[in-house]
N, C-alpha and C positions, 0 to 999 in steps of 0.2 A: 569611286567612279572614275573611269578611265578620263582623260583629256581628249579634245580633238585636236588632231594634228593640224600642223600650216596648211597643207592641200589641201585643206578640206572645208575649209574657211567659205563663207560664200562672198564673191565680191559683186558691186554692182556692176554689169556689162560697160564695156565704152560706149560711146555716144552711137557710134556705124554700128555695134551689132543693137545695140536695142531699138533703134531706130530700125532695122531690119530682124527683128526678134521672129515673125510670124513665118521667115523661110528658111529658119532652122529645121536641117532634116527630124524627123521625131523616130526617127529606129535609122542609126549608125551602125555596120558589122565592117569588122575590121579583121582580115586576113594577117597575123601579129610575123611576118617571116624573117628571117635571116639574122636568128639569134647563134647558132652554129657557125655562118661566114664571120659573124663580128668577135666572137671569142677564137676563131683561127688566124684571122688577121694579126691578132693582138698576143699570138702563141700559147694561148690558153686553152682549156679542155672545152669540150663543147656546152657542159652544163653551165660551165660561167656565163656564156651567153646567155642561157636560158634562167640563170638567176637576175641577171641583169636586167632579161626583159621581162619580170616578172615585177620587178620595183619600176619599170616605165606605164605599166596597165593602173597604179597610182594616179598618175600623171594625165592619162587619160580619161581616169575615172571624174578627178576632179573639172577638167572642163566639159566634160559632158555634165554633169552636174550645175555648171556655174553658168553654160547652156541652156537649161531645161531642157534636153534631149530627153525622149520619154524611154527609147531601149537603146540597149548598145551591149551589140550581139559582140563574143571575141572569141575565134577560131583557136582552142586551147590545145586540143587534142583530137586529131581525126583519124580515121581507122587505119589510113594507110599509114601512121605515126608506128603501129606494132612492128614494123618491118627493121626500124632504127636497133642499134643496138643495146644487149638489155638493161645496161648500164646508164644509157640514157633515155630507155623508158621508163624507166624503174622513177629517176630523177624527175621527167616530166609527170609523171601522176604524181608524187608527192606536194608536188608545186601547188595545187588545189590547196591542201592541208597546209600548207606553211602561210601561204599569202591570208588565207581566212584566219588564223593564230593572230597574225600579226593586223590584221585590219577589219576583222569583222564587228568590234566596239563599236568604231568610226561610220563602217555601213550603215550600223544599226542607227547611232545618233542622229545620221545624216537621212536618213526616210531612204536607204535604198533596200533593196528588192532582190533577192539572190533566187535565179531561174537556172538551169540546164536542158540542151537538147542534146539526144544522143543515147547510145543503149549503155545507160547506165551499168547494169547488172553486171556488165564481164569486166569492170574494176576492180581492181586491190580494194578490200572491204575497208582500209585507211581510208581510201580516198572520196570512196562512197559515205562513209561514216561523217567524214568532215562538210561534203558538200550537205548532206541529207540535216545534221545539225545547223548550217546555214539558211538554208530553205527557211527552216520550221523557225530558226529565230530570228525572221527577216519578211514571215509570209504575210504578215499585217502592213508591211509597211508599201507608203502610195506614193513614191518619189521615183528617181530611177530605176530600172530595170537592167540589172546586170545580168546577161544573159550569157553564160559561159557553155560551149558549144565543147562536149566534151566524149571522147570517140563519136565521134559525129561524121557520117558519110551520106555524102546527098542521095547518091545513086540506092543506096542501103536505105535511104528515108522512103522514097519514091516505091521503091517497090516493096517494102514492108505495106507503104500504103494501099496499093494495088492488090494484095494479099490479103487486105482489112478487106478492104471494100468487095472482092469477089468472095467471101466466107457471110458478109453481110448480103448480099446477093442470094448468097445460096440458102441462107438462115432468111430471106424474104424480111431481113429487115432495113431491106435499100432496095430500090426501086429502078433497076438499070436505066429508064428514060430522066428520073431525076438527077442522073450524074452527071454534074457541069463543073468548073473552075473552082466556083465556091465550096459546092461537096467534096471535091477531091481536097482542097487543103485545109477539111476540116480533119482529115485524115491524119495531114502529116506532123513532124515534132511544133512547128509553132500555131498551132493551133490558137485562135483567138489573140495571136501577134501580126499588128500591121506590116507587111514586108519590108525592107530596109529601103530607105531614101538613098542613102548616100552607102557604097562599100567602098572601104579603102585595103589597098595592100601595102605593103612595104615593100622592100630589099632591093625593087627592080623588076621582080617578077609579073608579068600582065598575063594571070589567068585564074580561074575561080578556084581550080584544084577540088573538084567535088566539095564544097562549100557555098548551101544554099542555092542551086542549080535551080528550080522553082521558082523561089521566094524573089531572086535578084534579075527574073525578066525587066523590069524596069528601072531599074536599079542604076544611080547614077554613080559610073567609076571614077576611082581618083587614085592614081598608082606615084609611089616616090620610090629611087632608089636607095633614099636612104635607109640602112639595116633596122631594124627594129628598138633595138638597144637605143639605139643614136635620136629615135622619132619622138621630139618634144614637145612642150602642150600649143607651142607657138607653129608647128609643123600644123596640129590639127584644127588650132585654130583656119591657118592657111587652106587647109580641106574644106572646110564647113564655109569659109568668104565663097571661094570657090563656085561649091553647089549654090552660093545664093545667086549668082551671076548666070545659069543654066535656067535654061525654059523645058522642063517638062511638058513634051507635047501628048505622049503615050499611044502613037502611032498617027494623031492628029495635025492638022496642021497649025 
């Protein structure tokens, strides 16, 4: 039987967060960027970055954990990623396949929950193979919700859904006056996931990048410059104070 690693320990919260325990956002998505700026800074190839931040999503996995965050969506692979070159695409879809090799014991032990949104199907069958054996050996478990967003394009979710829903229209098994907010995002990839409380990006960058365009209408932002590589569990603990300090009004006053 494997061991569980040190991050993965559960500790009791400090006094400030459990005393404010109930304004933990409950679905975190995290825009993971500027693993390429921080392996060029450091005259390194671009994959280094992205090995580097692949052992940071650790790191975050465990204070989401030590949390009780219920989902924690992370922006892996988005559609416009195919454009990069093949060399480092080739490297970021194996990424799936290495991080579960090496931590999917720990998932299991630790009650987490391995999800994806996104069209699966047009991956390297490595990668689909690796996630789809994660899935299946994690579907029982009722703890976190590691939700890895993998070619994932919002604008491509949205109107795949529109697509859904006007062939169900036409098949009369949807009801054009029954279409409201609810119906339509029963449609799209997070179906039956509560939309994220809190999004955070890295590297400096402040925009969604076709990443949950829908789901993060109310969605409370938190952008740092610092690269991703660099972003510690103390950075996100500093996120998560944060959002407790904001008043969700939701157009209210």
């Amino acid at each position: 039987m494997s061991m569980k690693l040190p991050f993965f320990k559960k500790k009791k919260p400090e006094p400030k967060e459990q005393s404010e325990f109930d304004t933990i956002p409950k679905h975190v998505a995290i825009i993971m960027d500027g693993n390429g700026r921080w392996a060029k800074k450091r005259g390194l190839p671009r994959i280094a970055g992205h090995k580097e931040g692949m052992d940071v999503v650790r790191d975050v996995v465990k204070t989401a954990v030590s949390f009780h965050i219920e989902i924690l969506t992370l922006y892996a692979f988005s559609t416009e990623n195919w454009k990069r070159p093949d060399s480092e695409v080739d490297y970021l879809l194996r990424l799936p396949k290495e991080f579960l090799h090496i931590y999917l014991p720990e998932l299991i032990e630790n009650n987490v929950r391995i999800e994806t949104i996104g069209e699966l199907e047009l991956l390297p069958d490595h990668t689909k193979e690796a996630v789809h054996y994660a899935k299946e050996k994690t579907k029982d478990n009722d703890g976190l919700l590691l939700n890895f967003a993998l070619n994932y394009g919002s604008r491509f979710e949205i109107m795949e859904a529109i697509r859904r829903i006007v062939a169900d229209i036409d098949d009369n098994q949807l009801k054009l006056d029954s279409l409201d907010e609810k119906t339509f995002a029963a449609y799209l990839y997070t179906n039956g996931l509560s939309d994220p409380d809190l999004l955070i990006r890295t590297s400096g960058e402040k925009r969604l990048s076709n990443f949950l365009l829908w789901q993060a209408a109310y969605s409370e932002f938190w952008f740092t410059d610092v690269l991703w590589p660099d972003f510690s569990e103390e950075m996100f603990k500093d996120a998560l104070h944060d959002y407790q300090q904001r008043k969700r009004r939701y157009g209210g006053v």
